[in-house]
C-alpha positions as CSV (number, residue, x, y, z in Angstrom):
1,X,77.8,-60.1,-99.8
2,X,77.6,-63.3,-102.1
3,X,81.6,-63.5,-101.3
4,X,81.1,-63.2,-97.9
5,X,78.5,-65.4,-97.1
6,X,80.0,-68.3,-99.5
7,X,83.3,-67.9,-97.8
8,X,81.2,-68.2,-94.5
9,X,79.5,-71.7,-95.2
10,X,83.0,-72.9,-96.9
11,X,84.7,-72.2,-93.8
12,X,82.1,-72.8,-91.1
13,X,82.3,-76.0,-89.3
14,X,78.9,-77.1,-89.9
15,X,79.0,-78.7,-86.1
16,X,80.1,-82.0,-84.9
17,X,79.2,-84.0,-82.5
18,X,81.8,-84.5,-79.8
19,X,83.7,-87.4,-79.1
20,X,82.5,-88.1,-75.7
21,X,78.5,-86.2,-76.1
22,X,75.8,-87.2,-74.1
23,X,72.7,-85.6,-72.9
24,X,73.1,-84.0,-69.2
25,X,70.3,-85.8,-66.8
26,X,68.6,-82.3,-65.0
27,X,70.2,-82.6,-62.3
28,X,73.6,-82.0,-64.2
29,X,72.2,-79.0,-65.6
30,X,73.4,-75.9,-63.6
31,X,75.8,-73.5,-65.5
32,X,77.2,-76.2,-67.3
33,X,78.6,-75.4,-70.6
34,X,76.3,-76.3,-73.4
35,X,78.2,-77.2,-76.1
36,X,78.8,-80.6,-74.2
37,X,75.6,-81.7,-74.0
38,X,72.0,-80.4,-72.6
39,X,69.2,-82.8,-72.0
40,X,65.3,-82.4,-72.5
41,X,62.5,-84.2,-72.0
42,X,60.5,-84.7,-75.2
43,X,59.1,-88.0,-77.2
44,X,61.3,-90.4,-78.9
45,X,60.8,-91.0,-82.3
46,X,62.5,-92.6,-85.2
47,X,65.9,-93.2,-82.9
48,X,68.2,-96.3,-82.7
49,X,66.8,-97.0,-79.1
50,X,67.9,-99.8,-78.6
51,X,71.7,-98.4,-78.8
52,X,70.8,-96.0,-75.9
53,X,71.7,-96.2,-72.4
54,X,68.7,-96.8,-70.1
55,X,68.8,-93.5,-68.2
56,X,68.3,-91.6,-71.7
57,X,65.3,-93.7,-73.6
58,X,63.1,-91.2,-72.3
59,X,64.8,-88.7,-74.2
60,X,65.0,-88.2,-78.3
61,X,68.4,-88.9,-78.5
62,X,69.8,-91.3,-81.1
63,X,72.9,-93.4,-81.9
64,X,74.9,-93.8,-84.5
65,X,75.9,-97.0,-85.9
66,X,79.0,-95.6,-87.9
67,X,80.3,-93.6,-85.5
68,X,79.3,-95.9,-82.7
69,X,78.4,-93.3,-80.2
70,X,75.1,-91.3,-79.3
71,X,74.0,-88.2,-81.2
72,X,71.6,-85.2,-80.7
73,X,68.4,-85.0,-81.9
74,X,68.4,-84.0,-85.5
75,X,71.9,-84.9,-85.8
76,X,72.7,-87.1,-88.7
77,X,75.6,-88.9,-90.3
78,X,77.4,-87.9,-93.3
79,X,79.2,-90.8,-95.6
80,X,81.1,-87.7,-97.3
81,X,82.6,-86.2,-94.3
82,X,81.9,-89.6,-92.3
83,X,80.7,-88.0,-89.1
84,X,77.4,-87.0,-87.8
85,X,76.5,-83.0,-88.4
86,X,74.0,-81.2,-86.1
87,X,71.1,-80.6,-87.6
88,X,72.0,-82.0,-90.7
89,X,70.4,-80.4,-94.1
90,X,72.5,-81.5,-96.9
91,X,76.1,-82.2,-97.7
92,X,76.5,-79.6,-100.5
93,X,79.2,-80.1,-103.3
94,X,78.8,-76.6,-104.4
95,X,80.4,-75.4,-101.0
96,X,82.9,-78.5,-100.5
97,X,80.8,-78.7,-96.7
98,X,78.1,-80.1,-95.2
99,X,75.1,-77.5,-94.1
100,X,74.0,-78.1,-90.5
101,X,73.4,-76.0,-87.5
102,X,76.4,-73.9,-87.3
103,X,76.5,-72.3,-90.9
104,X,72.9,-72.9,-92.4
105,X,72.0,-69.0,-92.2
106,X,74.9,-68.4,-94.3
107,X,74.1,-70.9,-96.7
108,X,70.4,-69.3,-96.6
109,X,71.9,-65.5,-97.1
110,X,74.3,-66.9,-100.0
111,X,71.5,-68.1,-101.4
112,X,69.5,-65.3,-101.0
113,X,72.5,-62.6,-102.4
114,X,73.4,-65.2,-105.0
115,X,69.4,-64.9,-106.5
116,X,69.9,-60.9,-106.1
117,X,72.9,-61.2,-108.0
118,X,71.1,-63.1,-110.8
119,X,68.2,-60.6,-111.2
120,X,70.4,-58.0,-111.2
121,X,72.6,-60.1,-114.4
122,X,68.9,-60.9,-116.2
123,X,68.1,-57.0,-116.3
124,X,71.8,-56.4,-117.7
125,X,71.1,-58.7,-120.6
126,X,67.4,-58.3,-121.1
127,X,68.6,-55.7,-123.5
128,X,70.4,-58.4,-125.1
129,X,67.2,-60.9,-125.2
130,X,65.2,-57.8,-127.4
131,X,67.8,-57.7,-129.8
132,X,68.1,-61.2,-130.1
133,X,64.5,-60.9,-131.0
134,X,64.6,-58.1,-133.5
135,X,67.0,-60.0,-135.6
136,X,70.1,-57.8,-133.9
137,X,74.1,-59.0,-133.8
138,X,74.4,-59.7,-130.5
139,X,77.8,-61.2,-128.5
140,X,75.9,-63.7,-126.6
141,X,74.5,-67.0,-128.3
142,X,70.9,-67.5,-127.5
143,X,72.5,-71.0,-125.6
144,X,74.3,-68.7,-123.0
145,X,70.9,-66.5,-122.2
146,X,69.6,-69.7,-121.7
147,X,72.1,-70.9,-119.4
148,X,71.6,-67.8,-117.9
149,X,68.0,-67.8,-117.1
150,X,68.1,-71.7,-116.2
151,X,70.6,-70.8,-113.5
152,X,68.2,-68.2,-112.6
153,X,64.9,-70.3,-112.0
154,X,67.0,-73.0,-110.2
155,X,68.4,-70.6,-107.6
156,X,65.1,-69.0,-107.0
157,X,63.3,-72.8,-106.8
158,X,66.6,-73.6,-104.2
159,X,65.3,-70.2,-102.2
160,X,61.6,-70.9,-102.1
161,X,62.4,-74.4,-100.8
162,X,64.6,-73.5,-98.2
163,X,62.1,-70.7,-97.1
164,X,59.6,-72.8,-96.9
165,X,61.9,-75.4,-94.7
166,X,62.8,-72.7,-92.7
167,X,59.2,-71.6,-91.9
168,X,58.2,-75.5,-91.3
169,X,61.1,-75.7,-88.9
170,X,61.9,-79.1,-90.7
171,X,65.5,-79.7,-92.4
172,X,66.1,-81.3,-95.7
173,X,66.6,-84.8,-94.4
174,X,63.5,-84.1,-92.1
175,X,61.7,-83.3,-95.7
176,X,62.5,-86.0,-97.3
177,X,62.0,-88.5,-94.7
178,X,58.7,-87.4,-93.2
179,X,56.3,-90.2,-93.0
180,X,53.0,-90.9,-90.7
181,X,55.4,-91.9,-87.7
182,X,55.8,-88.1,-87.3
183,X,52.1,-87.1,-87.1
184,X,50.4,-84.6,-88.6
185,X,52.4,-82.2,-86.6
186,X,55.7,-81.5,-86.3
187,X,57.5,-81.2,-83.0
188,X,59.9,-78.6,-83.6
189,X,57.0,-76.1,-85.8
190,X,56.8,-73.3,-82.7
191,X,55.1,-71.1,-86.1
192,X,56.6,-69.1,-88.3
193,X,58.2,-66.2,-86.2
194,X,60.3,-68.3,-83.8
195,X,60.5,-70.9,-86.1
196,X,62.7,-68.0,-88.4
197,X,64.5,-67.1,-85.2
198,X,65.7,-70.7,-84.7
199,X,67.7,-69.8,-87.7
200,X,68.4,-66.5,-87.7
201,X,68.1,-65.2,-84.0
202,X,66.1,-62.9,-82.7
203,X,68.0,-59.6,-83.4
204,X,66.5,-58.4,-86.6
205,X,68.8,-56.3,-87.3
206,X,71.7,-58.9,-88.0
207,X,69.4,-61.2,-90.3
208,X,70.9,-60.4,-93.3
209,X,74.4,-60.5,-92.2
210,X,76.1,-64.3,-91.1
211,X,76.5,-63.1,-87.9
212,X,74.6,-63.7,-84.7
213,X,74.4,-61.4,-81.7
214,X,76.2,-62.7,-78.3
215,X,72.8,-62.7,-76.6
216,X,71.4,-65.3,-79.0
217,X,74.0,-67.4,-78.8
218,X,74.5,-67.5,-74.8
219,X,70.2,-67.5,-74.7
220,X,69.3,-69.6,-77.6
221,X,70.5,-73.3,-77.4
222,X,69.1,-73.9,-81.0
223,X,72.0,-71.9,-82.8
224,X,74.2,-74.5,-81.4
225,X,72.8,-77.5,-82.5
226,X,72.4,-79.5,-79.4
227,X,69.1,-78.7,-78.0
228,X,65.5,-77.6,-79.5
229,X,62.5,-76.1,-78.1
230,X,59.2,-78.2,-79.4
231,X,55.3,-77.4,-79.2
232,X,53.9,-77.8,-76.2
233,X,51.5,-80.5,-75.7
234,X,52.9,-82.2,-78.6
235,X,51.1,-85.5,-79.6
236,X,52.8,-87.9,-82.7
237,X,49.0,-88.8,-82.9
238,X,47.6,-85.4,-84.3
């Protein structure tokens, strides 16, 4: 599972903006296809609105000034792979990608498999760590158990942070760059449940696997990165 799920975020396009986005007015709506754009009317906040059409100020939609072209809410640029990602989290070196909507389950399941790896290593050598103790020749140094147990801690650190994300709703970026201008609330927190399913669907079944089910994707707009359901009633004030 570790294999698969690294080879899944390595591989995955993390999702890119296309060339010629923008957000469909509702009357455009229909059946249209909704990888090229869907439009929703929620607050603005934090967006380049002064790059944005008139007809879509009403909308959270923001512009890039790199890529010189609009962008999705929660859509950010990347200077490494120099376009913006949807739903950005972090460009991670450790997978040669950037994490965004379309592969950040896999990167949370390679996580999670990666720390079930580790335990599994740390029981294997805490045989090792008693000998080391009682004054026993051992193969490993007391530098590599070390290593070991570091590597341990950190991944599990990585996992609590990124469940707690997850269960926030927020993204890295979002993290790191929350402020008063976003209120005491944040917009896209529907609570924990559907928060989870944002990221994992809702077919239980297939949330420890990097897979979704076809319902989820045709049903939930989320799990392609262009569109995001937010609390209702929201207010930046409270």
């Amino acid at each position: 599972m570790v294999l698969w799920t690294y080879a899944t975020v390595v591989l995955t396009d993390p999702g890119g903006v296309p060339l010629n986005w923008r957000p469909l007015r509702e009357e455009e709506k229909g059946d249209a296809d909704p990888l090229v754009g869907l439009g929703y009317g929620i607050a603005k906040i934090g967006t380049n609105q002064s790059a944005v059409p008139g007809d879509f100020k009403n909308l959270d939609i923001g512009f890039c000034l790199k890529c010189n072209r609009l962008k999705p809410p929660r859509a950010h640029h990347c200077s490494i792979c120099n376009r913006c990602i949807l739903k950005m989290d972090h460009h991670c070196g450790w997978v040669a990608n950037c994490v965004g909507a379309l592969n950040y389950k896999s990167f949370l399941l390679f996580l999670f498999y990666t720390f079930l790896a580790e335990i599994l290593v740390c029981l294997a050598l805490l045989r090792v760590f008693m000998e080391i103790f009682n004054d026993d020749e051992v193969d490993l140094t007391p530098g590599k158990l070390a290593a070991t147990f570091i590597a341990f801690v950190s991944v599990l650190g990585f996992l609590i942070m990124h469940i707690t994300l997850v269960g926030a709703n927020r993204t890295t970026i979002e993290f790191q760059a929350k402020d008063k201008k976003t209120g005491l609330t944040w917009r896209y927190d529907l609570g924990w449940k559907k928060n989870y399913e944002q990221v994992f669907g809702t077919e239980k079944k297939l949330w420890l696997i990097p897979v979704y089910s076809k319902d989820d994707i045709r049903r939930m707009p989320a799990l392609q990165g262009f569109e995001y359901p937010t609390r209702p009633n929201w207010d930046p004030q409270h």
